[in-house]
Residue, then its C-alpha position, 0 to 999 in steps of 0.5 A: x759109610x757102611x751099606x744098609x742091608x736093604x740096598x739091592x745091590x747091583x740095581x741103580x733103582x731101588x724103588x718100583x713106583x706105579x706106571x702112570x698109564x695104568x689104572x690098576x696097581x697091587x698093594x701089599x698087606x705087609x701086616x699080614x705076613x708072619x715074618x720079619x724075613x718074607x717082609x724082607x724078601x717082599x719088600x727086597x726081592x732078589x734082583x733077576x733079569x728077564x728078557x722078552x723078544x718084542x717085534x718092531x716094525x722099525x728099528x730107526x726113531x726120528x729124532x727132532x730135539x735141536x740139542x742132539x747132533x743126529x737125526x735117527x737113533x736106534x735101539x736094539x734094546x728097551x730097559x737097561x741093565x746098566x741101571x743108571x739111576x737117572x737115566x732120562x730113558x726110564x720114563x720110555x719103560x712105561x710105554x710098555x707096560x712096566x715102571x720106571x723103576x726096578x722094571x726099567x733094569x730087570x726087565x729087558x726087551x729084546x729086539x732080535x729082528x734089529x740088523x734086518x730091520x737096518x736092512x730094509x730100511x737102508x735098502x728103502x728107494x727113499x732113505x737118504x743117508x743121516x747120522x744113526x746113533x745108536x743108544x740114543x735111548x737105552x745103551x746097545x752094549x748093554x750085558x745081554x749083547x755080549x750073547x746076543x750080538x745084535x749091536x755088533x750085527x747092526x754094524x756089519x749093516x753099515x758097513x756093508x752098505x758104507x753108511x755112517x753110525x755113531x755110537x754112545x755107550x758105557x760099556x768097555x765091550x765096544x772093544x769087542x767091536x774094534x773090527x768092524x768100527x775100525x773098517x769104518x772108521x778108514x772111511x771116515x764112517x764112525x764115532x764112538x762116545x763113550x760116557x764117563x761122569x766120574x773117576x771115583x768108581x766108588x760113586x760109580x757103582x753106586x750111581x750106574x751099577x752094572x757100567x764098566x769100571x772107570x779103568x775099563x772105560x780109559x781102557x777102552x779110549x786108548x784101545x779104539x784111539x789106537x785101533x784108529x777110532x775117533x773116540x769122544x767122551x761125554x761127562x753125563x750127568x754131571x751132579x752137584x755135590x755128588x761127581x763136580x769134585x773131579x772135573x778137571x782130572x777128569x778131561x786130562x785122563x781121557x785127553x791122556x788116553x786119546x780122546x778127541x774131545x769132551x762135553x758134558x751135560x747136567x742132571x735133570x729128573x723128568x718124569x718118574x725119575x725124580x721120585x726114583x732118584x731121591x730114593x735112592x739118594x737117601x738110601x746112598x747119602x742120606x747125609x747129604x741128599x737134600x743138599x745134591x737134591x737142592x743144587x739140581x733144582x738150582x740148575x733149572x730154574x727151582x724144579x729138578x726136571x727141565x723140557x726147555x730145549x737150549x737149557x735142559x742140558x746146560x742148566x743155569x745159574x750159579x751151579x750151571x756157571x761153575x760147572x761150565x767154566x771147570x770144562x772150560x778151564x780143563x779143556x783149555x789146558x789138556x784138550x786145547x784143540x778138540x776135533x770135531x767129527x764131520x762124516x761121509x755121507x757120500x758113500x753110501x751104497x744101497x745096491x749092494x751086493x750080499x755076496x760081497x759082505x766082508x762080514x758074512x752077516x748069519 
């Protein structure tokens, strides 16, 4: 099908809806500009990210979903290049000021303070030491990383002062990072998920436009499993009608590639991400929009959003059931023994010395 000119290439969101918390918006008088071109350019504006540093006073969020396995998640950035199009985290961009859409990847709020931050807080005579997940949020490999490095220098913290961190992200340039992790890992300190839904990248680009290509992220798996870390992969979202086709090749490639296990979680469109998402759906399948949009709603209960802990991740019905049990089948045949991952919280160390730091943290 070939691409409507109009499809902002490069962007998951191809819509920018009100921000619910403001009371004031802009309309555009499209009638009123001469042209057939400045209408284009109003409505389809030429993409361009702009970063903006913001000063937290922590960098560490509690985490209290009982379907999350961490306790604190940290994110060096808000907003995502990536630009996922059902990324949950969209909805978080209007506390800030800016919509849920376009704003969510074109706008991206930088936190530079991080790896100071991690340090103040692992120094706290308090802190006790709990999983830390990084991208619980927005993706910490996102583009603007490889410049600004915050991610990479958050790590040399853990390390340092021999704290466990997990990572989750869909980008191949955690690779950047094999040294630190795979010091980490020697201790039994680190995991890297990697996320991957699909192995067809043509779907892939069009879903998560700016991730790593689907053989970057295999890349990646053997690269971190060789380098002697323990690499997880999560298949999210799973879509009905959409990336469900190729469930089965999909464990076995990454079981091939050194993963140490799979899971998986459904769609689900809370908040502004449902409206965003059908817009882009019939922008990309208009042929078959209604049919991906009533499976996600057959996952949970008549509604494309789900909050209902225990369910929101798995769905339900027939969908859900069919879904499960092709990740049942394809991890009995190719991932028979996953690992799970169990770190050492033993060894962490909050008197350490600066000095001392392998990393030389500037």
């Amino acid at each position: 099908m070939k691409t409507p000119k109009h499809i902002i290439r490069g962007r998951g969101a191809q819509s920018n809806p009100t921000n619910r918390f403001e009371k004031k918006s802009v309309e555009h008088f499209l009638e009123d500009l001469p042209t057939d071109e400045e209408r284009e350019d109003l409505l389809y504006p030429h993409p361009k990210t702009v970063f903006k540093e913001v000063f937290p006073k922590t960098i560490f969020n509690k985490v209290t979903s009982p379907d999350l396995p961490f306790s604190y998640s940290a994110n060096p950035y808000q907003g995502c290049e990536h630009g996922c199009v059902y990324c949950y985290a969209r909805n978080t961009h209007e506390y800030w000021g800016y919509s849920a859409g376009k704003d969510f990847e074109q706008i991206i709020l930088v936190k530079k303070s991080a790896p100071e931050l991690v340090r103040q807080t692992l120094q706290k005579k308090n802190w006790k030491p709990e999983l830390v997940t990084f991208s619980g949020n927005t993706d910490c490999y996102q583009p603007i990383e490889r410049k600004l490095e915050l991610t990479r220098n958050c790590l040399k913290v853990f390390a340092e002062f021999k704290h466990p961190v997990a990572i989750i992200t869909k980008n191949a340039m955690v690779e950047r990072d094999t040294d630190i992790l795979s010091e980490l890992a020697k201790q039994n300190l680190t995991t890297v998920i990697l996320s991957l839904n699909t192995l067809d990248d043509e779907v892939k680009g069009k879903l998560e436009p700016r991730t790593s290509s689907v053989r970057n992220v295999l890349r990646t798996i053997r690269s971190l499993t060789d380098a002697g870390i323990p690499v997880q992969v999560l298949a999210a979202p799973i879509i009905p009608s959409l990336n469900d086709n190729n469930i089965i090749d999909l464990v076995k490639s990454v079981a091939d590639e050194g993963a140490i296990n799979i899971t998986y979680e459904v769609v689900r469109l809370n908040g502004q991400i449902g409206p965003i998402f059908e817009d882009w759906a019939e922008l990309h399948y208009p042929d078959r929009k209604n049919k991906i949009m009533h499976h996600i709603q057959d996952l949970h209960g008549g509604k494309v959003n789900d909050s209902r802990f225990g369910i929101r991740m798995k769905g339900e019905g027939i969908w859900a059931d069919l879904i499960q049990q092709q990740f049942k089948v394809a991890k009995q045949k190719y991932l028979p023994k996953p690992k799970t991952i169990n770190l050492d919280f033993s060894l962490f160390n909050p008197k350490t010395d600066q000095q001392l730091n392998l990393f030389n943290i500037g």
